[in-house]
LUMNU-216542 format. One record per residue (C-alpha): residue number from 1; z, y, x. Coordinates in pm, whole numbers, plus 50000, padded with zeros to 5 digits. Each point is the difference from the previous one (the first is absolute). Example, Ala and Ser with C-alpha at 12.3 -4.5 7.8 and 13.67 -1.06 7.14 Angstrom:
LUMNU-216542
+-----+-------+-------+-------+
! num !    c3 !    c2 !    c1 !
+-----+-------+-------+-------+
!   1 ! 50780 ! 49550 ! 51230 !
!   2 ! 49934 ! 50344 ! 50137 !
+-----+-------+-------+-------+
end
This chain:
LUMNU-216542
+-----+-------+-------+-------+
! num !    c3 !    c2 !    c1 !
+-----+-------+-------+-------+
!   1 ! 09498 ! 34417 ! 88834 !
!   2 ! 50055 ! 49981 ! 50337 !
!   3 ! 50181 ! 49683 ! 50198 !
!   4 ! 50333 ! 50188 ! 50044 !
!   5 ! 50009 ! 50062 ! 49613 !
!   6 ! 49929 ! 49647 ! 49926 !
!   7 ! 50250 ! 49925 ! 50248 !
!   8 ! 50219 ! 50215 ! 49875 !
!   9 ! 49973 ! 49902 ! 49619 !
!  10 ! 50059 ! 49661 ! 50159 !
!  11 ! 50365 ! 50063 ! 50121 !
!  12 ! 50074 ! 50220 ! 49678 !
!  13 ! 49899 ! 49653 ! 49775 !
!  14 ! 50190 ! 49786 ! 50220 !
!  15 ! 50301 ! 50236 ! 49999 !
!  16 ! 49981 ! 49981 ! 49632 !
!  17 ! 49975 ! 49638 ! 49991 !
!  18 ! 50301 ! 49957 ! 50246 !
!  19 ! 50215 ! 50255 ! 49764 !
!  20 ! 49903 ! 49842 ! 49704 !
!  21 ! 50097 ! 49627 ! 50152 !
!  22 ! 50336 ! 50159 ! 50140 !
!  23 ! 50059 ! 50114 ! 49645 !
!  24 ! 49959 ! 49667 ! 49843 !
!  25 ! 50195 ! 49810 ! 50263 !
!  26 ! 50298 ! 50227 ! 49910 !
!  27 ! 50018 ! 49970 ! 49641 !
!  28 ! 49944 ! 49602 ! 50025 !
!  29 ! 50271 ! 50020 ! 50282 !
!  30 ! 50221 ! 50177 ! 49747 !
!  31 ! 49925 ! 49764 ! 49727 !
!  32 ! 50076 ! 49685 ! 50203 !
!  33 ! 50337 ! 50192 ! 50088 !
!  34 ! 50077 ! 50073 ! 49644 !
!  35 ! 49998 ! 49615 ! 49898 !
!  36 ! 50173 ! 49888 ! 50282 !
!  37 ! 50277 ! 50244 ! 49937 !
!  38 ! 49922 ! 49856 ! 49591 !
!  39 ! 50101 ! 49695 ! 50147 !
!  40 ! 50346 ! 50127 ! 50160 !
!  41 ! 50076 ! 50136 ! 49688 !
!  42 ! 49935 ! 49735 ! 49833 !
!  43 ! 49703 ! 50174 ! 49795 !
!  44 ! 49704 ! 49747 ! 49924 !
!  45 ! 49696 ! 49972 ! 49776 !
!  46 ! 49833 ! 50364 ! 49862 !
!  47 ! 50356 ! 50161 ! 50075 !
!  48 ! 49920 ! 49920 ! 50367 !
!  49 ! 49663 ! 50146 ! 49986 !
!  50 ! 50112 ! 50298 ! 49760 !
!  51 ! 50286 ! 50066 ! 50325 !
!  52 ! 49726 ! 49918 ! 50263 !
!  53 ! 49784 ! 50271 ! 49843 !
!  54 ! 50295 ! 50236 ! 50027 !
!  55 ! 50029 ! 49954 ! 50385 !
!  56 ! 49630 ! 50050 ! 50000 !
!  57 ! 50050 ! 50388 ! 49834 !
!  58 ! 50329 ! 50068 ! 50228 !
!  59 ! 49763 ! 50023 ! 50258 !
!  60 ! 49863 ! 50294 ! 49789 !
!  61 ! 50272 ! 50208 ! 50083 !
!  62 ! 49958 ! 50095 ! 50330 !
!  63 ! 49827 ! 49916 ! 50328 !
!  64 ! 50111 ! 49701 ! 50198 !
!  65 ! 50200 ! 49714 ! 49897 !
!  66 ! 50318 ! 50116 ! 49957 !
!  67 ! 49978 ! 50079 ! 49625 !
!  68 ! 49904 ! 49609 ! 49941 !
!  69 ! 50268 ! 49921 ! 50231 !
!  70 ! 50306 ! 50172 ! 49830 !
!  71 ! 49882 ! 49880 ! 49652 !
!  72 ! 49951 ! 49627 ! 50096 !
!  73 ! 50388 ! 50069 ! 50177 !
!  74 ! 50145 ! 50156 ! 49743 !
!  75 ! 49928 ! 49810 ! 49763 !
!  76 ! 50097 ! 49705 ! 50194 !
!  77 ! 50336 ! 50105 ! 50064 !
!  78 ! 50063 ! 50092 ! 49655 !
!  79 ! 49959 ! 49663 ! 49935 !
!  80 ! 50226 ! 49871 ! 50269 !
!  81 ! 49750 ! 49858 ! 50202 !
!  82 ! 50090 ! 50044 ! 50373 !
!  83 ! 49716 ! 50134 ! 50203 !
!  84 ! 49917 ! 50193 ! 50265 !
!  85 ! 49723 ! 50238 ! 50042 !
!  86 ! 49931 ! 49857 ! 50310 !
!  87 ! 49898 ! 49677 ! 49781 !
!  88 ! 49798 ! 50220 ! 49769 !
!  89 ! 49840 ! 50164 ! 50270 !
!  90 ! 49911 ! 49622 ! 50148 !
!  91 ! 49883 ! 49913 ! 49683 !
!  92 ! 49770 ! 50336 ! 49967 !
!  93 ! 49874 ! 49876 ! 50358 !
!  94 ! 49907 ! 49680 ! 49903 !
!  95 ! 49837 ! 50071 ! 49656 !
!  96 ! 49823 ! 50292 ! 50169 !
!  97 ! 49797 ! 49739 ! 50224 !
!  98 ! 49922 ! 49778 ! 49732 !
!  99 ! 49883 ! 50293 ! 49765 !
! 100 ! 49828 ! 50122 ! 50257 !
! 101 ! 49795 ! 49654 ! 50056 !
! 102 ! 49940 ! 49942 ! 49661 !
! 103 ! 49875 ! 50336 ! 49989 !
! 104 ! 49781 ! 49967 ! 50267 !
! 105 ! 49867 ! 49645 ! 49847 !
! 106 ! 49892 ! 50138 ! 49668 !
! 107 ! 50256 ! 49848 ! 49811 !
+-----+-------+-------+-------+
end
């Protein structure tokens, strides 16, 4: 093998280990997001983790964020609870960086 195959097989690891981390941050982003919204609907115990786990297949449904984003709305305002997706999106934002961390930390 030559040093631009081992180089090579280096980045293609490392890509793999970045997609695979990027993966994980999103669905634990998603989860955080489904029991905060839990909480706003006033959803607690295993239902909040039974809805959290909900958010985290939304994001199943198509690329980007924007299935998660109308299912955490819409179910908010069929509640009655006044939000914005601007909030939502803040809240993606800041769960994102803490997934992301935690990810990166192991936990």
């Amino acid at each position: 093998m030559t040093t631009f195959d081992k180089r090579e097989e280096g980045f293609e690891k490392k890509f793999a280990l970045d997609e695979a981390q990027k993966f994980k941050a999103e669905a634990r982003r998603n989860r955080m997001l489904g029991l905060w919204a839990a909480e706003k609907l006033g959803i607690a115990g295993d239902a909040a983790t039974a809805y959290a786990k909900e958010v985290v297949a939304a994001d199943f449904e198509e690329a980007g964020d924007g299935d998660v984003l109308r299912k955490i709305l819409g179910d908010l305002t069929a509640k009655g609870v006044a939000i914005t997706e601007q909030a939502i999106r803040a809240k993606m934002t800041e769960f994102a960086a803490v997934a992301a961390a935690e990810v990166k930390a192991g936990k």
